[in-house]
Every structure is written in C-alpha cells, then in structure tokens.
C-alpha positions in Angstrom: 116.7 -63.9 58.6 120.8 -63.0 58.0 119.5 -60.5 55.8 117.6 -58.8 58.8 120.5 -59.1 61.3 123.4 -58.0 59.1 126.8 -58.7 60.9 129.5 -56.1 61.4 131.7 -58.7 62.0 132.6 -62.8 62.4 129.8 -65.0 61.9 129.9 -68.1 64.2 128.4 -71.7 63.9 128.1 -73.2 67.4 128.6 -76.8 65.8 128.1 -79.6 68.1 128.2 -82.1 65.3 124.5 -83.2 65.5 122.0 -82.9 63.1 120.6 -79.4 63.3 124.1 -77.9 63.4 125.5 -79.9 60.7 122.9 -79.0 58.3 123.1 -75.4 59.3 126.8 -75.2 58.9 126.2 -77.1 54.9 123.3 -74.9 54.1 125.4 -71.5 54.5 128.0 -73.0 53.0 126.2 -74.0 50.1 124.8 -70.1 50.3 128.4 -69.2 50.1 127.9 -67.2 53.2 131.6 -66.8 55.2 131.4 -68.7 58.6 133.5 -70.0 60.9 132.7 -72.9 62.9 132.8 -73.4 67.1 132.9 -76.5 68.7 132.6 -76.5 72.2 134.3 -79.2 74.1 132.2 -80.2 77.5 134.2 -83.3 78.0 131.0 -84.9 79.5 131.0 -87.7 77.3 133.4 -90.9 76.6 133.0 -90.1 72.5 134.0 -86.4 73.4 137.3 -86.5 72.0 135.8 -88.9 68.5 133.0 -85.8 68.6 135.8 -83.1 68.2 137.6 -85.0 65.4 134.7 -85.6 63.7 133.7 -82.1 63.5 137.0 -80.8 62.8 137.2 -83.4 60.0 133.7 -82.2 58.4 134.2 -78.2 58.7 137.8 -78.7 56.5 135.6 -81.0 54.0 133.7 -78.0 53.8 136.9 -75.6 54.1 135.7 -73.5 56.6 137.5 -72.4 59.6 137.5 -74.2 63.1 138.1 -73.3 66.5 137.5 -76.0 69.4 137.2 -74.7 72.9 137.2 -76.8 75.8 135.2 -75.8 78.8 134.6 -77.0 82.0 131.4 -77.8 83.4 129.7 -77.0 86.9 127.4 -79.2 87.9 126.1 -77.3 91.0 125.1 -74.6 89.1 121.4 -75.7 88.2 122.4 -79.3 87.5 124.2 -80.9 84.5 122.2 -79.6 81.6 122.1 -76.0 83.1 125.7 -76.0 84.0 126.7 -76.8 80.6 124.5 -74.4 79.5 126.4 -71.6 81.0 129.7 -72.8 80.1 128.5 -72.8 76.8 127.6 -69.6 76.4 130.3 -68.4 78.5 132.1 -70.0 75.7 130.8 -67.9 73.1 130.9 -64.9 74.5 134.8 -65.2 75.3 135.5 -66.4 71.4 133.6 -63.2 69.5 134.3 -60.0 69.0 132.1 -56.8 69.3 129.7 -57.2 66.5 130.1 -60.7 66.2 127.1 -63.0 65.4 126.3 -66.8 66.5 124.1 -68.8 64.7 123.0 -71.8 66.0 120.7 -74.8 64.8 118.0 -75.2 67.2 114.7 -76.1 65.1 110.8 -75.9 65.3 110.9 -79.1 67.8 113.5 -77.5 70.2 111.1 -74.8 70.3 108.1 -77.2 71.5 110.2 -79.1 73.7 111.4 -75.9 75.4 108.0 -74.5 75.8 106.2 -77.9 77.5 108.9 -77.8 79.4 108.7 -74.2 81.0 105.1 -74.9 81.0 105.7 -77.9 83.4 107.9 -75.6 85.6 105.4 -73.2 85.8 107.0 -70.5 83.7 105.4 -67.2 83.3 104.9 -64.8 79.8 108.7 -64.8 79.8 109.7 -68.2 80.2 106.9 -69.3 78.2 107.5 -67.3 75.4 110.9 -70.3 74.6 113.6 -69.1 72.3 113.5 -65.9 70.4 114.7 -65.9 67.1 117.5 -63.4 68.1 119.3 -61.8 71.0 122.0 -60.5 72.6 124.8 -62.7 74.8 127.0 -59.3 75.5 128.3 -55.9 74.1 127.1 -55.9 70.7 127.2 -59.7 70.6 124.1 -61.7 68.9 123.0 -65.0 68.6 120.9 -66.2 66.1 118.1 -69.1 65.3 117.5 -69.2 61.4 116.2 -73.0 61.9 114.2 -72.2 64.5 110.7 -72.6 62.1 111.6 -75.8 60.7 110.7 -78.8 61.3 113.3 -81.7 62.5 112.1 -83.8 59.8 112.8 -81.0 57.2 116.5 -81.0 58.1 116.6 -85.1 58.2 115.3 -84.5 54.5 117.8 -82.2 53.6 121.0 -84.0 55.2 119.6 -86.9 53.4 119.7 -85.4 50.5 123.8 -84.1 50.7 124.2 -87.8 52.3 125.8 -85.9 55.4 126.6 -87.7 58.8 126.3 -86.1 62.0 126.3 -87.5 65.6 124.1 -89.4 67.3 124.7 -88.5 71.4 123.6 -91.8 73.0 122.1 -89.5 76.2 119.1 -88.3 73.5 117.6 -92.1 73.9 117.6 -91.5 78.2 113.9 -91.0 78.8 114.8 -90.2 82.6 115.7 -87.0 81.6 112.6 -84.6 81.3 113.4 -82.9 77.5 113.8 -86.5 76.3 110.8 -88.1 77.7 108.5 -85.4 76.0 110.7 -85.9 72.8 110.1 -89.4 72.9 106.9 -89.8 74.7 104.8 -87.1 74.9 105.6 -84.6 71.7 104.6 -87.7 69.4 101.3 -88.1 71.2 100.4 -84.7 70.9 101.5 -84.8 67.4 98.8 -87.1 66.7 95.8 -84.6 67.5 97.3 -81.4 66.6 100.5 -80.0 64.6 101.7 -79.3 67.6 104.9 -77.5 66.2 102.8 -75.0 65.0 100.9 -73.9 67.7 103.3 -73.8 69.9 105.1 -71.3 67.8 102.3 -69.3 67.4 101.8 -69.4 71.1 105.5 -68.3 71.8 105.2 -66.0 69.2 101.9 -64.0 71.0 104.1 -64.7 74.3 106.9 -63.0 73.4 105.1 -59.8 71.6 103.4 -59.8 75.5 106.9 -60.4 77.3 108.5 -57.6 75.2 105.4 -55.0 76.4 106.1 -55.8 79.7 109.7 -55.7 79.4 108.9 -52.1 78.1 106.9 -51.1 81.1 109.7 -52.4 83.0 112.4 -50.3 82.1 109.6 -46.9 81.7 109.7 -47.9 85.4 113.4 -48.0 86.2 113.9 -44.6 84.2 111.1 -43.3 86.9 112.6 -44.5 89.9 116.4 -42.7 90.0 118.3 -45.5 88.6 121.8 -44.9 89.4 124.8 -47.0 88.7 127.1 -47.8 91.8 130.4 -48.8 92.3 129.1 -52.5 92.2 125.7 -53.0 90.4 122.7 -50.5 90.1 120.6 -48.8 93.2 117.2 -47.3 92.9 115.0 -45.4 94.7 113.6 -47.2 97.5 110.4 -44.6 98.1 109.2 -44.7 94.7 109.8 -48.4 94.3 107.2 -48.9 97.1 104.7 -46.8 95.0 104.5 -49.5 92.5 101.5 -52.4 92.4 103.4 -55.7 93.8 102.8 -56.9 90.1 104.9 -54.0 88.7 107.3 -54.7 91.7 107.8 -58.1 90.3 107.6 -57.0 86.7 110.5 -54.3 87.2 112.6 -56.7 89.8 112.8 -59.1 86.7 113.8 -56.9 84.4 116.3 -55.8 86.1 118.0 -58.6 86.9 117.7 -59.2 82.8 119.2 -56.2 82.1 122.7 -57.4 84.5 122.6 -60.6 82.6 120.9 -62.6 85.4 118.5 -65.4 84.9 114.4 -64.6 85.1 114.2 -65.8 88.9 111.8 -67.8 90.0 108.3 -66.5 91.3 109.2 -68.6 94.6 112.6 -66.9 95.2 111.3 -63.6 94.0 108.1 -63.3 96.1 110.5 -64.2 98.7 113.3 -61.2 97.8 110.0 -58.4 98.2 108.8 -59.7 101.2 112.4 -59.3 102.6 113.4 -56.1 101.5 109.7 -54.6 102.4 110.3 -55.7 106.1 114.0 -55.0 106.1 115.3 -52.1 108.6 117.2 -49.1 106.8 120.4 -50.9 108.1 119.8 -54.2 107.9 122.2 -56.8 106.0 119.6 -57.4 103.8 121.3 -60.0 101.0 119.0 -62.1 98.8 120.3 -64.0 95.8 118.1 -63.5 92.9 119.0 -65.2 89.1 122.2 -65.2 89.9 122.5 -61.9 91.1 121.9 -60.2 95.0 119.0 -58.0 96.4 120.1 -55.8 98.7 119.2 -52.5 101.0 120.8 -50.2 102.3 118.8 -47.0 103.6 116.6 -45.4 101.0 117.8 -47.3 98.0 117.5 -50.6 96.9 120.4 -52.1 95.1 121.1 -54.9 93.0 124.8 -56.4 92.6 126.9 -58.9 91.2 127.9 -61.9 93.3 130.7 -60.6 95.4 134.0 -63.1 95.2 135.0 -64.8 98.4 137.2 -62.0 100.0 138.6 -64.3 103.0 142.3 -64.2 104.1 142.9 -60.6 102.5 143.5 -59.0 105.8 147.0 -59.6 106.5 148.0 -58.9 102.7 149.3 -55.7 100.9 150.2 -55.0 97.5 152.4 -52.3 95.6 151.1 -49.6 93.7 153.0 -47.0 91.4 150.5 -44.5 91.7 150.0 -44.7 87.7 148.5 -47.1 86.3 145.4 -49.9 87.6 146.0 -51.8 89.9 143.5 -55.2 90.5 142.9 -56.1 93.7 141.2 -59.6 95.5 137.1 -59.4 95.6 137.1 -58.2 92.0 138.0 -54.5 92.7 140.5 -52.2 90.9 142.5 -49.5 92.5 143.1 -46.3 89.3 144.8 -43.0 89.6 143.1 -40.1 88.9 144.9 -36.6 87.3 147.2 -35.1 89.0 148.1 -38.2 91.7 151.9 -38.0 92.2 153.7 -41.3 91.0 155.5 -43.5 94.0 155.7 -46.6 95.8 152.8 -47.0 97.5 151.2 -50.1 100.0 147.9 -51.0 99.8 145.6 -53.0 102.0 142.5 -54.0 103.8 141.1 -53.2 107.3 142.2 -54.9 109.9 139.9 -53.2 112.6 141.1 -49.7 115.0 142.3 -48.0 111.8 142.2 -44.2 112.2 141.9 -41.6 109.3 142.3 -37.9 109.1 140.7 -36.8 106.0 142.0 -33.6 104.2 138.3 -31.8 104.4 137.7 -32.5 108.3 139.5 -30.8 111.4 140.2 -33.8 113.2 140.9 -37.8 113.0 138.2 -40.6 113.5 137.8 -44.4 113.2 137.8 -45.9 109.7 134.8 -47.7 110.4 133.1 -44.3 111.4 134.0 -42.2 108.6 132.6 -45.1 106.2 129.9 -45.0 108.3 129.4 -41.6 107.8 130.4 -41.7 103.8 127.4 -43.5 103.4 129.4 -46.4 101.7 127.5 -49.5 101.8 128.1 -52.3 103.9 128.9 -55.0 101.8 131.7 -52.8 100.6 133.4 -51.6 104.2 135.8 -54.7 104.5 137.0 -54.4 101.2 137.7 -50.4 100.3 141.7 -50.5 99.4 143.5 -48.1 102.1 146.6 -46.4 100.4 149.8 -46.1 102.7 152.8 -43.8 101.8 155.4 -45.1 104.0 153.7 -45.8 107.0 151.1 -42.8 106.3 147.7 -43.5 105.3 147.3 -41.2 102.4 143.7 -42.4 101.1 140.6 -44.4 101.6 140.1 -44.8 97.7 137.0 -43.8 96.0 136.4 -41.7 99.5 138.6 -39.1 100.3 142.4 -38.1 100.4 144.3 -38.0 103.6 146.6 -35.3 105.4 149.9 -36.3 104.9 153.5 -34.7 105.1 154.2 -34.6 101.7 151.4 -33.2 98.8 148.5 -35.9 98.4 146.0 -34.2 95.6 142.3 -33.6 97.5 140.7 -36.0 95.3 141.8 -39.9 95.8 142.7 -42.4 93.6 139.9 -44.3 92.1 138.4 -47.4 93.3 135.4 -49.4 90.8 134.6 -53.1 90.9 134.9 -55.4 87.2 132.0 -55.6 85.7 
C-alpha cells in the first residue's frame, strides 16, 4: 500500500498504544521504513498519563522518534467519542507538514464495526461505504490504513510472536456503548454463520466505487452551476440549482459540504436545509447549519459558509493599522493593503449604526447601511466589514470602496478576506 501512496515527506504513526497501532508501528520498523510516532493525549482516562509513558517508553525501544500532543476534548460536539474524534484529527493535521502522511492501525474488524454501525444509523452509499483505505485530512495531507484488510486475530498473532505489550483501555469491556456491544455481542454471532469480515469489506468496497461516481456527478454539477468563491465560503447559482432533480440537489449539497471539510449531514437536517432555502424570500436570513457548516441565501445565489465566530462586544472597539502589512481582526476577518495604499496610522472599527460614507465614485454621501445595501454585500457580513478612519475621516469601507478624503486615498481599498 506505501508503495502506492509514496510520501513526499514525514510519515506519522498515530499510536495510541493499543494493539493495532503497536503492531503497526513494529511492523514498519522491522521493514526499516522511517516513522515517527504520535501519541495523542485526550486526558479522558485516569491511566492517561501511565498510557503516554508507556508509549514513549516503547517507540525509544524501538528508536524511533516521538511527539505527544495533548488535546482537549469537547463533548458537545456529537458526544464523547465524536468529540474526541475531532480533536484527534485536529491533532494531526496541526503536527504535519504539506506532504505529510499518517498511517494509522485500524484493522478488517474496525471496518465491520464501522459499517453495522452506520447501517444502524441509517447511513447512505457514503456512510456506508466505512473507512477508505486512504484520504486526505488537509493541503496535501494523507492518512493511511495499510491494516485495514487484516484481521484482529492476525495482528494478536503477530504481537505474540515479537512478545509485544500494548494497552488494554478498560472502556473496550463497556457494552453500553454501541461499537462495543456489536464487538462483543453481535459481530461474534454473525461470525458464526458467515465471515463476516469479508463481506463487509467487499460491501464497502462496491459502496465506495458507488460513492466515488456520485461524488463525481457531484462536482460535474457544481462546475455547471457558477461556482464562485466568496469572501467567506462558496456561492452558486441559485436558478440553475433549482434545475436539478431533488436527488441531485441532495447529492451536490453533500458534496459540497465535503469538499469545505464538513461532515456528510444527515438526511433529516438536509431534507430540512432544501425545504428552507426553496421557500426562502430573496432577502430572507436564511441560516441553516449543515455538517458543521451554514446554508444560506441571499438573492440569486446560494451560499455555503464557515461557522461565523461569536462577533459580540466588537462595537465600541478599534484597532491600529499601519496601512502595510495584515491586520487580524475579531470574527475571523483580516484587514490587507493593497499596492499603492499610503502607509499611516490608521483606526479601524465596526458599525455602530447612522454611519455616513461618501464613496470616491458617487456624487454625494449616504448611510453605511445603504451603500452595503446597495454593494450587494451579504447580510451575514454587514455588521462586521472593518471601516478605516484617517484621523477622524472615514477613508474606506474595506473590500468595498475608497472614500473622499482631504489627503490622497488610492480608488481601490484595502483588502478585507475571512481565514479560511
């Protein structure tokens, strides 16, 4: 599998200390590939810290490099397991590099777990189709399964064999929760009639050869529909989008929150996002919250954004600005010159409400709130455009237009984007 993935760069074992990942981490060794080893600290358990010294101990027995990295977990986002989830892999993303690779040790019994599971919450093609063998986690990022078509009992057999310990977490043994009650109680029914490993993989397998089609006819879609990226997220054409068969509305909504590194939403929450936005008015504050990203309308285009940061208490604050160089501002904008801006002490702020602008390309003054109006800038975005003061001037509404002002202010304004 390494050999069809080649790394550019750092190659990563997520090592938890358990089984899988401890005979992952002593079979490339033994292969005498390079690796480096991650432990990722969740701090959920009493053994926690006995966990990290454990596998800091084993990865220098095996002289390979080891980085711990302790994380915090939320558990209102999806619940315990999910929330870990996330820090997890927020984890991993934050350790490598462009290019990097991380392989971790999930096994032909994860797999079946996985899909049961996802077939229990009603999972469609996508969900079904469990844990590819490969994919990205960020720019130019991978993570990797090269266990995932063995069996459990093939790597018992093999740590056996190299008489290696590994953790036992005393949670696996909790048959309230729903991954171990299958483990325990269902898998090793099912495992009496059929080889039940193997079916399911060859089920995931078809799933996933149907997922990837669809995800193909997905994105055909978006290039058809005058996908534009936005100051905050992506817009498309809302027309065209209405053209589509409710089925490829659904297929294409998914996909695209995929493609912003969202979650596949929920056929519930997503039958519920189309109904909105199809009986939405042109201005209506249309804001639905969809695998972890938002729905929205505005006019003729539908848009889909990023969770906005709380923005409250930002009114009555201002900040300094050289003119020169970025400047980030609350709500997860950033204020950036463009060529040509002239270098000063400049204030910055928010709306307050009654704010007047003359813009350099108009004959007269108007309200701030009409000219955005007017701009076409989109709601969600009005309360939190950065206005640029020169003394007590207002030189620019950034990302909008430049001001008339005593002194020179160039006709274009600074730059205004959100982080990605």
């Amino acid at each position: 599998m390494l050999q069809s993935h080649p790394a550019i760069g750092q190659l990563w074992v997520g090592f938890s200390g358990g089984l899988d990942s401890t005979v992952l981490l002593h079979l490339l060794v033994a292969c005498q590939i390079p690796v480096h080893a991650l432990h990722i600290h969740h701090g959920l358990n009493t053994d926690a810290e006995a966990w990290l010294a454990h596998c800091k101990a084993f990865a220098e027995s095996l002289d390979v490099p080891f980085t711990a990295v302790q994380v915090t977990v939320d558990r209102k986002d999806g619940g315990l397991e999910q929330g870990a989830r996330r820090a997890r892999y927020q984890a991993f993303s934050q350790v490598m590099s462009e290019g990097d690779q991380i392989l971790l040790g999930h096994h032909a019994d994860d797999q079946t777990e996985t899909f049961l599971l996802r077939l229990m919450r009603g999972a469609g093609v996508l969900g079904l189709a469990s844990m590819s063998e490969s994919r990205l986690i960020g720019d130019d990022k991978y993570l990797l399964r090269p266990l995932l078509k063995a069996e459990r009992k093939e790597l018992e057999q093999w740590a056996e064999a190299y008489g290696l310990d590994w953790i036992e977490d005393d949670s696996n043994a909790d048959e309230t929760l729903e991954r171990n009650f299958l483990r325990h109680r269902v898998v090793p029914l099912l495992n009496q009639r059929w080889g039940v490993n193997r079916q399911i993989a060859r089920a995931a397998e078809n799933l996933r050869e149907s997922a990837d089609l669809l995800s193909e006819l997905a994105l055909a879609d978006l290039d058809a529909l005058d996908l534009k990226e936005e100051r905050l997220g992506e817009s498309l054409a809302l027309p065209l989008f209405f053209n589509l068969s409710e089925r490829r509305q659904k297929n294409l909504i998914r996909q695209w929150v995929l493609c912003q590194g969202g979650q596949p939403p929920e056929s519930s929450h997503l039958n519920q996002a189309l109904c909105q936005v199809a009986y939405a008015g042109e201005e209506a504050q249309l804001e639905v919250n969809l695998g972890g990203r938002v729905v929205r309308r505005f006019r003729d285009r539908l848009y889909l954004t990023p969770r906005l940061p709380p923005f409250a208490n930002n009114t009555d604050k201002s900040w300094t600005w050289d003119g020169c160089s970025d400047l980030a501002l609350p709500g997860g904008s950033i204020l950036h010159p463009v060529p040509g801006w002239p270098a000063s002490e400049y204030r910055v702020c928010y709306r307050k409400g009654g704010e007047r602008a003359h813009p350099i390309n108009r004959p007269r003054s108007q309200t701030i709130k009409k000219l955005l109006q007017e701009e076409a800038l989109e709601p969600w975005l009005r309360d939190r455009v950065p206005l640029v003061f020169l003394g007590d001037s207002l030189v620019a509404v950034a990302g909008l237009f430049s001001c008339k002002a005593d002194c020179h202010i160039p006709d274009e304004p600074p730059g205004w984007r959100f982080l990605d």
